[in-house]
N, C-alpha and C positions, 0 to 999 in steps of 0.2 A: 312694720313691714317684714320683719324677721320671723317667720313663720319655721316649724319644725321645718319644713321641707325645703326652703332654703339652706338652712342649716346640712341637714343632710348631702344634699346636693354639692354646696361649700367644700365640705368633708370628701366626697366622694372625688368631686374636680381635683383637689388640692393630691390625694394618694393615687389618683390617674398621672398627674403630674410625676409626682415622685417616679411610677413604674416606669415613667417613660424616658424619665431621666438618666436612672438607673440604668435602661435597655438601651439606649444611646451611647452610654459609656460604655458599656460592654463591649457592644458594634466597635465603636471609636476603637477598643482598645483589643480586639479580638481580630485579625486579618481577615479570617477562615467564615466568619459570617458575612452575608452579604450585607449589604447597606441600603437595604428595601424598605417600604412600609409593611410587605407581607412578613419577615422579620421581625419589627419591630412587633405586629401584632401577637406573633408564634412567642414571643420574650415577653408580655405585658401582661396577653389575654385579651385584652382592648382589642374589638373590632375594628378594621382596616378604614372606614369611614369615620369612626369615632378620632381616631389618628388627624384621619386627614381633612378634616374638620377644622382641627387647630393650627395647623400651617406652620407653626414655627418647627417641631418635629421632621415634617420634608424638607426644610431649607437645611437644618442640621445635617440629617442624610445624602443630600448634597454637598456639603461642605468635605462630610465623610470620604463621597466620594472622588471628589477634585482631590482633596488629600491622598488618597490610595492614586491617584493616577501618576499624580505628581511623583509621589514615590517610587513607583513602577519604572518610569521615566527614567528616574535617575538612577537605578541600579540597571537599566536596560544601559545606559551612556557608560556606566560604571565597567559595562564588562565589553562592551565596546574600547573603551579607550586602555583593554588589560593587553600585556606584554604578548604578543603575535604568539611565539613560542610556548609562554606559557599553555596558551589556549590550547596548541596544536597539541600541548604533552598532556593536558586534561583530555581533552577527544580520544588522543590516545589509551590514556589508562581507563577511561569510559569502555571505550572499545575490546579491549584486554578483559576487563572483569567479564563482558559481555560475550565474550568468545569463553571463558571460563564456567559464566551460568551454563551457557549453550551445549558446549562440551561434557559437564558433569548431567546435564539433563539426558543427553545422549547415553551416557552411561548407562544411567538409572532405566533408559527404556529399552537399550541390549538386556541387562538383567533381567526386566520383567520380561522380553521377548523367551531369552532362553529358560526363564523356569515356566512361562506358557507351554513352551514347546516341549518341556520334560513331564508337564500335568497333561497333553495331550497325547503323547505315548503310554503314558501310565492308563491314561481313561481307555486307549486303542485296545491295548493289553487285557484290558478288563474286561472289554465288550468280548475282546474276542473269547475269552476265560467265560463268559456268561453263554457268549451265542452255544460254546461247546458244552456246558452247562444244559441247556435249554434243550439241544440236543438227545443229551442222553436221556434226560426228564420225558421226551416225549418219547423214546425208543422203550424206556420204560412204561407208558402208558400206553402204547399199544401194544408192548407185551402183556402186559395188564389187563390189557382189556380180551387180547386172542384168548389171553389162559379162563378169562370169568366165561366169556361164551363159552369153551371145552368144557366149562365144570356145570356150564347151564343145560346144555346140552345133554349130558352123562346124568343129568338128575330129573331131564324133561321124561 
């Protein structure tokens, strides 16, 4: 009854197993990933039906997750049951750094405001340096041009 393709098969169940094992302690041991089967699938390679086919994988996942909650729980009681004071001086120095970003942000967009404002004088400056430019270029081309008619003229 042991056919190659039993064999194979064997083989192939047995290192599904492994990858999934492996990607479960990851999960277990990793906060930041979730505790999914599309997870575990994106960790294996193993499609999401192949997973969930063998069933023991989702109760794990499950377990994962009661554990992450239960934790949650008890660092949410944790900071619940912290010194009133304390609290109010953390909110405070929160608040302080935050008035700090806020503050030095401001800075930073006075500067860029006033060297806008020094690049849009400078530009003003120029146009007008060009418009009077422009000017004489074309005062020159219809000088230019009165004198070529006088010289066409004199030679018609």
């Amino acid at each position: 009854m042991n056919s190659p393709f039993d064999i194979k098969n064997q083989r192939d169940f047995d290192e599904n197993t492994e990858k999934l094992v492996a990607a479960i302690d990851k999960i277990n041991n990793t906060p930041s990933l979730p505790a999914t089967i599309a997870e575990l699938s994106r960790l294996t390679g193993l499609h999401r039906n192949a997973i969930s086919n063998r069933g023991w994988p989702n109760q794990k996942l499950k377990l994962i997750k009661e554990k992450r909650k239960t934790q949650e729980q008890a660092e949410t009681k944790s900071t619940i049951n912290k010194n009133p004071i304390k609290v109010l001086e953390e909110k405070l120095d929160n608040a302080k750094n935050e008035l700090v970003y806020w503050f030095n942000k401001n800075l930073d967009n006075e500067k860029q405001i006033k060297q806008l404002e020094i690049n849009l004088e400078r530009m003003s400056l120029a146009r007008n340096d060009y418009e009077t430019m422009l000017k004489q270029e074309r005062d020159k081309t219809t000088e230019l041009t009165k004198q070529l008619n006088i010289m066409r003229d004199l030679l018609s």
